[in-house]
C-alpha positions as CSV (number, residue, x, y, z in Angstrom):
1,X,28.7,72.2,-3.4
2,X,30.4,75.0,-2.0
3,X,34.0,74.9,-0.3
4,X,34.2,76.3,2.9
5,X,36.9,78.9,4.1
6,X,39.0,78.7,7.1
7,X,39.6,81.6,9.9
8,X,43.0,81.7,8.5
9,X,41.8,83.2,5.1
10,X,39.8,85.7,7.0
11,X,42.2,86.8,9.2
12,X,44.4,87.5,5.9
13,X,41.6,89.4,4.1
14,X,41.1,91.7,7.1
15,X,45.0,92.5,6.9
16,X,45.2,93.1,3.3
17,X,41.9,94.9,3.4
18,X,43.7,97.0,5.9
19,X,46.7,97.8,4.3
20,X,45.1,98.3,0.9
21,X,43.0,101.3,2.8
22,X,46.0,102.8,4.1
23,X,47.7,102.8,1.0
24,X,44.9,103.8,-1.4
25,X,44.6,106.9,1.1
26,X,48.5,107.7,0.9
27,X,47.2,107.4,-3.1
28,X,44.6,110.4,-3.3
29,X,46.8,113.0,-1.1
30,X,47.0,115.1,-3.7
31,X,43.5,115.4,-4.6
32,X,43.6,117.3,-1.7
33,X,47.0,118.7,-0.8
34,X,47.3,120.1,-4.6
35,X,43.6,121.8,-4.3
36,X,44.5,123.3,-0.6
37,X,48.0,124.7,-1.8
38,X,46.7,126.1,-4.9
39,X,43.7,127.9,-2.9
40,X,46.1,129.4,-0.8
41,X,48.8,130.6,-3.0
42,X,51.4,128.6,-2.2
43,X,51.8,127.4,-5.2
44,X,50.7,128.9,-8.7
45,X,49.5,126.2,-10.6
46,X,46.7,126.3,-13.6
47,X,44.3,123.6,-14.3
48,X,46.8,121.8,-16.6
49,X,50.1,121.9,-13.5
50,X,47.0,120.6,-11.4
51,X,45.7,118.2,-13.3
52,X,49.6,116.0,-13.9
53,X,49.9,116.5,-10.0
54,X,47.0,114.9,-9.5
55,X,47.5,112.2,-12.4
56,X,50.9,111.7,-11.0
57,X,50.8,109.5,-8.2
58,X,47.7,107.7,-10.2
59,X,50.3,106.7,-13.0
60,X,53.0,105.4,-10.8
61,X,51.1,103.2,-9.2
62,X,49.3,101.8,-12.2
63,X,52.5,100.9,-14.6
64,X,54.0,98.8,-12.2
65,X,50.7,96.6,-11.3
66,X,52.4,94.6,-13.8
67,X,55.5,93.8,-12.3
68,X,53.8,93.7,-9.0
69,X,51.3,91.1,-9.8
70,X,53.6,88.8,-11.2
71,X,56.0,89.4,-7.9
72,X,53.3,88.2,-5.5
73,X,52.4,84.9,-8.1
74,X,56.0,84.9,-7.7
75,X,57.2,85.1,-4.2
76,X,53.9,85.3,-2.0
77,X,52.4,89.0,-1.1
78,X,53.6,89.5,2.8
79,X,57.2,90.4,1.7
80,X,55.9,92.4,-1.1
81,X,53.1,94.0,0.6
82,X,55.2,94.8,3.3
83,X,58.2,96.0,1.6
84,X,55.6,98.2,-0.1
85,X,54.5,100.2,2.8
86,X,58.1,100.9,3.8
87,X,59.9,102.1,0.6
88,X,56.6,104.4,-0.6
89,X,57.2,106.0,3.3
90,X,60.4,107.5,1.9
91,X,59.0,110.1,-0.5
92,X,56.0,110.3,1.1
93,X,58.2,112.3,4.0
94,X,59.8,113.8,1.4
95,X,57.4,115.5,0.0
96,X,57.4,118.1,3.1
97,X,60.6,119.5,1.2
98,X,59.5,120.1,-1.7
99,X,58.9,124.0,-3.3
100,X,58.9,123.3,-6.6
101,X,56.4,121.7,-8.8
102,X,58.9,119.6,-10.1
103,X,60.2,118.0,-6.6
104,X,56.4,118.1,-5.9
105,X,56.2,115.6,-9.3
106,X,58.8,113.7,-8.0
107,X,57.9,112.7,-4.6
108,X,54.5,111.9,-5.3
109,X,55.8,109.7,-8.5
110,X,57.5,108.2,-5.2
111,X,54.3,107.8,-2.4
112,X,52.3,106.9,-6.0
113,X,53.6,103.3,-5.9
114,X,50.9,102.6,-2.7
115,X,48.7,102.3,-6.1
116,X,50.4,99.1,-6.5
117,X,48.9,97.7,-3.8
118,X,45.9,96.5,-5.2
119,X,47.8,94.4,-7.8
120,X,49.2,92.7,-4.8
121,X,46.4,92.7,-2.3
122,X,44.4,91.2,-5.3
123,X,46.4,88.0,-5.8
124,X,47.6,87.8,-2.4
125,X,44.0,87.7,-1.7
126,X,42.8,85.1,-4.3
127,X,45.3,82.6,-3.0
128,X,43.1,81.7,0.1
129,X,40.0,81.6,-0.9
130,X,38.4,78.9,-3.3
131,X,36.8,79.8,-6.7
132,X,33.3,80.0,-4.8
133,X,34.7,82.3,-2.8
134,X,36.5,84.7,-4.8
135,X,33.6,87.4,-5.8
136,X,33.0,88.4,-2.4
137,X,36.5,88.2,-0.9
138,X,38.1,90.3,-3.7
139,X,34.8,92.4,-3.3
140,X,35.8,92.5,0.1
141,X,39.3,93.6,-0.2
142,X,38.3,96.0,-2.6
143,X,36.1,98.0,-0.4
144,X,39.9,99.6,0.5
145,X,38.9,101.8,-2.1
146,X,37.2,103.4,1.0
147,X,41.0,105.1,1.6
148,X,40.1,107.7,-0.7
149,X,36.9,108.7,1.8
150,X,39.7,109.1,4.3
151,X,41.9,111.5,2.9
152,X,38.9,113.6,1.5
153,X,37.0,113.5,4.6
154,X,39.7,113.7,7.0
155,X,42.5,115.8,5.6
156,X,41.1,119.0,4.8
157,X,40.5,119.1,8.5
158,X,43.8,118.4,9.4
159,X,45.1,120.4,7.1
160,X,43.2,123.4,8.8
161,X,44.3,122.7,12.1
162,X,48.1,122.1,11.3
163,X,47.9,125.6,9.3
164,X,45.8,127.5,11.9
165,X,43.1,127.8,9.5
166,X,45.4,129.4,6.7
167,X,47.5,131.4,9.2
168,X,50.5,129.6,9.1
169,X,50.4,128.0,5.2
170,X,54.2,126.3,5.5
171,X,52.7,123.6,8.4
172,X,50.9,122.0,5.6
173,X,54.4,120.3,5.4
174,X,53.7,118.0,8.7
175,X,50.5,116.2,6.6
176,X,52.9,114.0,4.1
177,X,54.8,113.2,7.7
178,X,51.4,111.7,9.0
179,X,51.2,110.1,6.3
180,X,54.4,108.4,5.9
181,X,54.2,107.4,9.9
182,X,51.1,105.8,9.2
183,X,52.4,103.7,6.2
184,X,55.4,102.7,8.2
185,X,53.2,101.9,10.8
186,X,50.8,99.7,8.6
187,X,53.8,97.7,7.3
188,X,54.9,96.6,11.0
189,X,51.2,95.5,11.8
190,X,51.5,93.9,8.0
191,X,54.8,91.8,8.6
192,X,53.7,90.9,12.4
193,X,50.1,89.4,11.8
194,X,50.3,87.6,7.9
195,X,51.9,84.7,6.8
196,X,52.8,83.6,3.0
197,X,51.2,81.9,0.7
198,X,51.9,81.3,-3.1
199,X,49.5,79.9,-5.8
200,X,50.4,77.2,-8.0
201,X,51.8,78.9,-10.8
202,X,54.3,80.3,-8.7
203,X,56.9,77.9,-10.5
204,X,56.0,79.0,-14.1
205,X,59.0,81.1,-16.0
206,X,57.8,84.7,-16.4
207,X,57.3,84.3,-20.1
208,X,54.4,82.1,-19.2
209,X,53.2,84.1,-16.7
210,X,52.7,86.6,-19.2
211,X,51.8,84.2,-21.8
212,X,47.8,85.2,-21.0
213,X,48.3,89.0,-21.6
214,X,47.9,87.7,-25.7
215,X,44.0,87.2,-24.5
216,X,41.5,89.8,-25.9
217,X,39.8,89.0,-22.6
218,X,42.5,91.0,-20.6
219,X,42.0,93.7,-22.5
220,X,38.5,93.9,-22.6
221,X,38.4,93.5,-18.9
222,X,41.2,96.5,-18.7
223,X,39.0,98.6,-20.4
224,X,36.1,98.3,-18.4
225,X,38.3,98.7,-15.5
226,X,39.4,101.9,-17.1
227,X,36.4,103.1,-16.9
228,X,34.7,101.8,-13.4
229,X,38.2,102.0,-11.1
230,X,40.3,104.6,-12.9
231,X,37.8,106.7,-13.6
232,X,36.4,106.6,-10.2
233,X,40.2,107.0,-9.1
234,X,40.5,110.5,-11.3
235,X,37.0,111.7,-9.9
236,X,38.3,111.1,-6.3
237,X,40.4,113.9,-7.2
238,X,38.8,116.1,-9.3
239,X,35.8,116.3,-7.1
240,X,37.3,118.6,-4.7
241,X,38.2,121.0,-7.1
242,X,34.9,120.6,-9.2
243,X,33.1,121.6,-6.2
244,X,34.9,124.6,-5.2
245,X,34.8,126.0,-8.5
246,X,31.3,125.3,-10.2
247,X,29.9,125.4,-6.4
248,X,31.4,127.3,-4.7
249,X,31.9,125.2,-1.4
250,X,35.1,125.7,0.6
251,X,37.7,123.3,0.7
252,X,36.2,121.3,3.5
253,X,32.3,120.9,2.8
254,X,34.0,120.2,-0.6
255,X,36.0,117.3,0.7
256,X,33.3,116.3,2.6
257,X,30.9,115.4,-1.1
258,X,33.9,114.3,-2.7
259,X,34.0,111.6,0.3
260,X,30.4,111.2,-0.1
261,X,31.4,109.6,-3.4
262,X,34.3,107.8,-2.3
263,X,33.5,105.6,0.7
264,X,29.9,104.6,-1.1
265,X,31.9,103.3,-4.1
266,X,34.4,101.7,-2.4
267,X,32.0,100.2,0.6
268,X,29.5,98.7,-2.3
269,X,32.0,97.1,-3.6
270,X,31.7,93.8,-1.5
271,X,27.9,94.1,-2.5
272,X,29.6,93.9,-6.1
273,X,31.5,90.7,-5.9
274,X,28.3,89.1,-4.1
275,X,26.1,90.0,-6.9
276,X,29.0,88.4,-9.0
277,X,29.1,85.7,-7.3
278,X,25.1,85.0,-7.3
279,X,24.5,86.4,-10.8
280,X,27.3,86.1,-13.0
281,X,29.3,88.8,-13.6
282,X,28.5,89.3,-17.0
283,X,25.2,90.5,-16.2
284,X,26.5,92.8,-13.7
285,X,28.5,94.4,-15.9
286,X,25.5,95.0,-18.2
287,X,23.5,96.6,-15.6
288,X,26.6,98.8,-14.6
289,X,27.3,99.9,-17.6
290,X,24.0,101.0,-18.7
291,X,23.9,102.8,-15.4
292,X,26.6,104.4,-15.9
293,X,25.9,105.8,-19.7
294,X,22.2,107.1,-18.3
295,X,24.0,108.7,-15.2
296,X,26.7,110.7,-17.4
297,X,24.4,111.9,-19.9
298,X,22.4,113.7,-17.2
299,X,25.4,115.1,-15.5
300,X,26.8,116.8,-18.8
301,X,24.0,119.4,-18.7
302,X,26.2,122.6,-17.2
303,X,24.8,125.1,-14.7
304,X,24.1,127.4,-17.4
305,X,22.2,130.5,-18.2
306,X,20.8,131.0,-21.8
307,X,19.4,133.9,-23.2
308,X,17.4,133.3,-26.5
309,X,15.2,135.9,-29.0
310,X,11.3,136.0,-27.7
311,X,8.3,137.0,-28.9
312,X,8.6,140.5,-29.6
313,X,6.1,143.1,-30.5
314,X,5.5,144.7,-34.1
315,X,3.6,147.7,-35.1
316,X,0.2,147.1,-36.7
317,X,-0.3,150.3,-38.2
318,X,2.5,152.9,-39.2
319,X,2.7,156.3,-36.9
320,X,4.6,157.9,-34.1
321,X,5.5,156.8,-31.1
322,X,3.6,159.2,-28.2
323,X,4.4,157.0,-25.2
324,X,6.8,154.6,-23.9
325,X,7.3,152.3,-20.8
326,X,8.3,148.9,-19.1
327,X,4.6,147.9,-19.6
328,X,3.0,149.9,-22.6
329,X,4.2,151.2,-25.8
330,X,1.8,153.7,-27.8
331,X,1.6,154.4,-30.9
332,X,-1.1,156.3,-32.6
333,X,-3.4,155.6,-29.7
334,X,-2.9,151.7,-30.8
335,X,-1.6,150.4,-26.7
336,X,0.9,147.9,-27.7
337,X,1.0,146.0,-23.3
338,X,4.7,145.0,-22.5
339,X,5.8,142.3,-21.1
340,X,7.5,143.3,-18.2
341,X,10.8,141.9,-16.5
342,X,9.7,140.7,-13.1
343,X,11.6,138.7,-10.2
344,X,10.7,135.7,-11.8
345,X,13.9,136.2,-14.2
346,X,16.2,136.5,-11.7
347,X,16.2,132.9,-10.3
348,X,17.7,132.5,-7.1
349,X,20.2,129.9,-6.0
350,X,18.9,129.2,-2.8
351,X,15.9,127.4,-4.6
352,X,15.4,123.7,-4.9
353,X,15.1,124.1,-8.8
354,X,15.2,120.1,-10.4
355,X,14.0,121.2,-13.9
356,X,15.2,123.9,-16.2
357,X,12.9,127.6,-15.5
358,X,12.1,129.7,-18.0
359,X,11.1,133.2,-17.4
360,X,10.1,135.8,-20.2
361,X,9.7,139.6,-20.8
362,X,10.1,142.2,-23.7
363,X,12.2,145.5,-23.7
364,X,11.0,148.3,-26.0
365,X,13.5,149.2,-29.2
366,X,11.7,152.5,-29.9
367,X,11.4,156.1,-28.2
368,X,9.4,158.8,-28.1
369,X,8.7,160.5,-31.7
370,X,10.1,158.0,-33.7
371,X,8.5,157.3,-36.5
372,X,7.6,154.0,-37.0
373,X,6.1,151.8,-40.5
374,X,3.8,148.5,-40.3
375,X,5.3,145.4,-39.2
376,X,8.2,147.1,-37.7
377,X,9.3,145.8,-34.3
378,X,8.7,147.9,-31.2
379,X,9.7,145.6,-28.3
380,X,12.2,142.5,-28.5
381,X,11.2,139.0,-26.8
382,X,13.8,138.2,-24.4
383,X,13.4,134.4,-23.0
384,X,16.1,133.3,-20.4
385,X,16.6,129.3,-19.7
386,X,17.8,128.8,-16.0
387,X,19.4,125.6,-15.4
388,X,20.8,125.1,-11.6
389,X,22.1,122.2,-11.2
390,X,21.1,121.8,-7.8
391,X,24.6,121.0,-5.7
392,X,22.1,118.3,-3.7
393,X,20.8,116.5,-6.7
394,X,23.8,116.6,-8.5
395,X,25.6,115.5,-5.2
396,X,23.0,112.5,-5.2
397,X,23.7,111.6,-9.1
398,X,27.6,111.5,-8.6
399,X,27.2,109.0,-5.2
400,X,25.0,107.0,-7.4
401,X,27.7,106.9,-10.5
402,X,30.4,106.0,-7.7
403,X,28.6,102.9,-6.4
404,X,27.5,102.1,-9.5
405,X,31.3,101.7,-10.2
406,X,32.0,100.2,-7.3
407,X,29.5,97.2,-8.2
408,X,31.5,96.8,-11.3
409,X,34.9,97.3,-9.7
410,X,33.8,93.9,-8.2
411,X,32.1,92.9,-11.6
412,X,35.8,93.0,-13.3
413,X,37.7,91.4,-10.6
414,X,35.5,88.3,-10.6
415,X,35.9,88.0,-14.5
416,X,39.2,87.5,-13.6
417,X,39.3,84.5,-11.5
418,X,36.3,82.8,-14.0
419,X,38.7,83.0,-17.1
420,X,41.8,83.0,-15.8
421,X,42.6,81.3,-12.0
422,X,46.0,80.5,-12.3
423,X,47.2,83.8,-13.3
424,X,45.1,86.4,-11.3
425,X,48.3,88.1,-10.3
426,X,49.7,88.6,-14.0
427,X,46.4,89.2,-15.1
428,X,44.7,90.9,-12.3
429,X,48.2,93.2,-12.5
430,X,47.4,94.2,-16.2
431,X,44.0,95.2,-16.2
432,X,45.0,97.0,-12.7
433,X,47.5,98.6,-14.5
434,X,44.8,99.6,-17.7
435,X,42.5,100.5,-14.7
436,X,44.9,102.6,-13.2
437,X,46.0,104.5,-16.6
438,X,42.5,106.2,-16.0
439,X,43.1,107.1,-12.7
440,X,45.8,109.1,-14.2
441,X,44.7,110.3,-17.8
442,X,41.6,111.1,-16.2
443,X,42.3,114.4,-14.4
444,X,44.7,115.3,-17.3
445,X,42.0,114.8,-19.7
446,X,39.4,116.7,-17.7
447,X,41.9,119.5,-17.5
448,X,42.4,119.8,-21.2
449,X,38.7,119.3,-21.6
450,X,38.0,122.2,-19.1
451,X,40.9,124.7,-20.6
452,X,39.2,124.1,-24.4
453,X,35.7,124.5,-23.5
454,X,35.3,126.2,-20.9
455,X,32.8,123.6,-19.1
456,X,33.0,121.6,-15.9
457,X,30.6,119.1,-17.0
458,X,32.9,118.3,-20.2
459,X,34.1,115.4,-18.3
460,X,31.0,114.0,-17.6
461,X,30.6,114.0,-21.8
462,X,33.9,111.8,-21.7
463,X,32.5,109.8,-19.5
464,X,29.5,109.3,-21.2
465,X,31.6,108.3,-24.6
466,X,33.7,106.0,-22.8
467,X,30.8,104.3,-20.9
468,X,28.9,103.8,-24.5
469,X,31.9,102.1,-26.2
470,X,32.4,99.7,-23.2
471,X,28.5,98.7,-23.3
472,X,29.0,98.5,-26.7
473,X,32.1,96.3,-26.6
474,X,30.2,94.1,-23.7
475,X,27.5,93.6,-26.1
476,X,29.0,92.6,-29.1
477,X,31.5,90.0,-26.6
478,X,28.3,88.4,-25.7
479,X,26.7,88.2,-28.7
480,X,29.7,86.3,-30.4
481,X,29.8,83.6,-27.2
482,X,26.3,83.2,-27.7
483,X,26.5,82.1,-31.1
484,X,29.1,80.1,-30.4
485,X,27.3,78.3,-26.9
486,X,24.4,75.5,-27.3
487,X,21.5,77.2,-26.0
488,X,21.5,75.3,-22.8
489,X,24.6,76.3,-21.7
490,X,23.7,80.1,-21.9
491,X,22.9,80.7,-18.5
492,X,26.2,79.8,-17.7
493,X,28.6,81.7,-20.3
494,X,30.2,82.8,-17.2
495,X,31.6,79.5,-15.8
496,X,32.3,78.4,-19.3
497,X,34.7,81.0,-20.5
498,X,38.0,79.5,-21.1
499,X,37.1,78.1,-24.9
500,X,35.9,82.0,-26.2
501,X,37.8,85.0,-26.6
């Protein structure tokens, strides 16, 4: 029989649901501060500068999940969540100061701790809600994730309008103070309208608070949330960029698709802890998973061009050459017809193209009174691939990967509270702060990846790789605990998790 919530719990979600949307929007400034600054010369920062400004913040806010998590078991999450809002203010309105990319580093090290407040939100959340609850109202509070949309929707805007659209560069400077107002603001509304709570660990020593991070589990789980909340994290970023460069787009139609993948992921994430909830979040994470390695491996095909040897044309009879053009070579009154380059090999961009075009022609090696033997090549075979990459269709496959990730954003979190419900802070905090480490390796990694090959898409092929081994890993997780459940209890491996590792 299913417990019933009170308003009370409700009211709470909507608060930390709130907050966690302000803060996870403070988070992603940089995605597309960095992007605007770097377009505009302000700053003169290659892909690799870009890609630790960007990982920055991420990485702040993901090594002290830890520390936050076991704080809220702790002490309860209104103080904590509160104080929050107020201390990463400060360098948030510091960051209008900075001219340097290493003040830049260290203000957004600063505003990066609003990446915390998941950690928080997550067992502040979990304390009010029963265990039939918890799937869709940590689902819930993770549709914050939606913060991201925010910034990339709304700030490239504002940044236009505060700069005069590029006239005046240095107002890009009033955006962190926005910012900053807006997360002092949030921490009054916090500290006004919540009330504490604390679960039932909250007396346990902090050795055995931490006593569960010895469970494979929590690493397991971290992994996957490496992959569906860090990695959705880095892309939230590296999106805006990505666009601009392989598409062209200016800054704001390109924050406008990087949005288009944020809010989706983060909305669908209630959806997520639902499914969880109804399912069993094991076999959510399946589905996700395998999503998610079908999805990558058709976005790692580049926009590419590719030029190949045709069909060429040899002589069947030695002579001398007496004529040649685009469409006919003769030789010895033999007519030798040419293939000749046409429009068609000049695919245009404008084009709905879904499937790679091919387009053939040959272009004559020989001139006029050259003397030529049998079997000797008069006209080379040229055959060009085209592969476009359409911006719409690959705009439609990256909203897909992002809500496929938001359904397992949820899919993690409610392993959580299955295996471990007396410790969803200390755990939740670790495999936030696992999650989180992708958030930040991610655009470091993509920038390496881009400097050595040369290829947008090579993130996509790390994404692909990572996706595989965590499918594996799923796979060979269930496989053990089925061997080790009587067959009638197999349809619920997810309510009976606390005897397997």
């Amino acid at each position: 029989m299913e417990k019933t919530v009170n308003n009370k719990a409700h009211k709470m979600l909507f608060f930390n649901t709130l907050a966690f949307t302000i803060c996870f929007a403070a988070w992603m400034l940089n995605g597309v501060l960095v992007t605007f600054l770097v377009d505009n010369q302000v700053f003169k920062w290659g892909p690799i500068e870009i890609g630790w400004l960007l990982g920055i913040p991420v990485l702040a806010g993901s090594i002290f999940r830890l520390p936050a998590g076991i704080l809220t078991d702790k002490y309860g999450g209104r103080i904590i969540f509160g104080g929050l809002l107020l201390f990463s203010a400060i360098p948030m309105y510091l960051l209008s100061y900075a001219n340097s990319f290493f003040w830049f580093a260290i203000a957004s090290f600063g505003f990066g701790l609003t990446g915390i407040s998941f950690a928080i939100g997550i067992a502040y959340t979990s304390v009010w809600y029963p265990r039939n609850w918890q799937g869709r109202a940590l689902g819930i509070f993770g549709a914050g994730n939606a913060g991201a949309a925010l910034t990339t929707l709304l700030a490239p805007s504002i940044l236009k309008y505060l700069t005069n659209n590029g006239a005046n560069l240095e107002n890009w400077r009033t955006l962190p103070v926005i910012y900053s107002a807006a997360l002092v603001l949030m921490a009054i509304i916090f500290l006004i309208f919540t009330e504490n709570k604390k679960p039932a660990s909250s007396n346990k020593t902090i050795k055995q608070l931490l006593q569960p991070l010895k469970d494979v589990r929590v690493w397991r789980f971290g992994l996957f949330y490496f992959l569906v909340f860090g990695c959705f994290v880095a892309f939230s970023q590296w999106l805006v960029p990505y666009f601009v460069n392989v598409y062209y787009l200016p800054l704001i139609t390109a924050g406008i698709f990087a949005s288009l993948f944020s809010f989706p992921s983060g909305v669908i994430r209630a959806l997520g802890g639902w499914m969880s909830d109804k399912f069993g979040a094991r076999k959510v994470m399946f589905i996700v998973l395998a999503s998610s390695v079908v999805i990558s491996l058709m976005l790692t095909i580049p926009r590419m061009d590719i030029y190949s040897p045709g069909s060429g044309i040899m002589n069947k009879k030695a002579g001398t050459v007496t004529s040649v053009t685009d469409t006919l070579i003769v030789v010895n009154n033999i007519h030798y017809p040419v293939i000749k380059k046409t429009t068609k090999s000049e695919i245009l961009d404008d084009q709905l193209l879904v499937l790679p075009t091919k387009a053939v022609w040959q272009e004559p090696v020989v001139k006029i009174g050259d003397r030529v033997e049998k079997k000797e090549l008069l006209a080379k075979g040229i055959t060009k691939i085209h592969f476009q990459a359409n911006v719409w269709i690959f705009a439609v496959l990256v909203i897909l990967i992002g809500s496929i990730w938001g359904i397992g954003k949820a899919g993690v979190y409610k392993l959580i509270p299955d295996h471990f419900p007396d410790e969803v802070g200390v755990v939740g905090g670790m495999v936030g702060v696992l999650g989180g480490l992708g958030g930040f390796f991610g655009p470091i990694i993509f920038g390496y990846l881009l400097e050595s090959t040369g290829l947008w898409t090579s993130c996509w092929m790390f994404m692909l790789i990572l996706s595989a081994v965590c499918l594996v890993w799923l796979h060979l997780s269930t496989k053990k605990l089925m061997e080790a459940e009587v067959p009638e209890a197999l349809e619920h491996i997810d309510m009976k998790p606390k005897h397997h590792k």
